[in-house]
N, C-alpha and C positions, 0 to 999 in steps of 0.2 A: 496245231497250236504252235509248233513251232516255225511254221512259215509265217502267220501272225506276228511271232515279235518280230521273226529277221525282217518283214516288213515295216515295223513298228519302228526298228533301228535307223534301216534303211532312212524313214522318215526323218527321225531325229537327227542323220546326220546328215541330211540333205541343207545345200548352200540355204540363207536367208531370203524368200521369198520366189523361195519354191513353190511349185502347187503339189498339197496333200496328196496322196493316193485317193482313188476316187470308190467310195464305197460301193461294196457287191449292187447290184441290179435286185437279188432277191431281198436285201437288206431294205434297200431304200421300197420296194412294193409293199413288204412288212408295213415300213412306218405308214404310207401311205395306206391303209389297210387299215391300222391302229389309231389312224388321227379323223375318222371321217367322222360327220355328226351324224347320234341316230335318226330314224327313219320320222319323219314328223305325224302325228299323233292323227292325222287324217288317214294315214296308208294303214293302220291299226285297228280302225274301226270297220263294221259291214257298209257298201257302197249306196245301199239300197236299204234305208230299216221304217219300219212303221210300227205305232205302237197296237198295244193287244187288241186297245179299245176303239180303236181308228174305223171311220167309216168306211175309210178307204180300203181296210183289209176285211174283205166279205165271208171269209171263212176262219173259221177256228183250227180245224183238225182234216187230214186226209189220212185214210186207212184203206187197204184193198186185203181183204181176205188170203189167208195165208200166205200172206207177205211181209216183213219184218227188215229190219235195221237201214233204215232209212235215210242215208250217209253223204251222198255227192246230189250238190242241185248247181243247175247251169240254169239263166235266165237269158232266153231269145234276145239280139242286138234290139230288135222291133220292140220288145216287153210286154210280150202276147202272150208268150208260153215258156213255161218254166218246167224244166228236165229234172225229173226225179230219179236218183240211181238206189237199188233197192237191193237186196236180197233173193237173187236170181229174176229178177223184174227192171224193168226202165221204161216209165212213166212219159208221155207227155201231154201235159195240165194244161188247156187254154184256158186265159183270164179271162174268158166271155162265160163258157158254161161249167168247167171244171171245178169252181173254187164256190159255185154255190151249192147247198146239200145237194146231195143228189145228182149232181154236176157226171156227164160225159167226159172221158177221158181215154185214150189208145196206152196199149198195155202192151209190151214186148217181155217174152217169157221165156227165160232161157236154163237149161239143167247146168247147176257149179259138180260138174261129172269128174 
């Protein structure tokens, strides 16, 4: 703080058309940091949504026996196959036969030891 005013002085008694002291590096990133707009209302929503009743989503529900919390999905660049991450299980669902009842899917099973 008190290097602050003797700067502060400094300033004030510097000849008429002077240049300022030039604020910290950390300061001015701060403001820039503090002045940005938020994220626009596209980046907010899912990239990919259909509705419940849509023809285009053929399935309702996937379930695999004694598997449970159903938490990370990644969907293939191609949008063929969609990666399910599960409760000692990881899933991969092709959109051709997986998503109709009864549908095939490959199952990776692994012990949280």
């Amino acid at each position: 703080m008190l290097r602050t005013a003797m700067g502060l002085r400094s300033w004030l008694a510097a000849p008429w058309g002077a240049l300022p002291p030039r604020p910290p590096l950390l300061l001015l990133l701060l403001l820039l940091l503090l002045l940005q707009p938020p994220p626009p209302t596209w980046a907010l929503s899912p990239r990919i949504s259909l509705p419940l009743g849509s023809e285009e989503r053929p399935f309702l529900r996937f379930e695999a026996e004694h598997i449970s919390n159903y938490t990370a999905l990644l969907l293939s660049r191609d949008g063929r196959t969609l990666y399910v991450g599960a409760r000692e299980a990881l899933f991969a669902l092709s959109s051709n036969l997986s998503f109709l009842p009864g549908g095939e899917y490959q199952e990776l099973l692994w012990g949280a030891d």
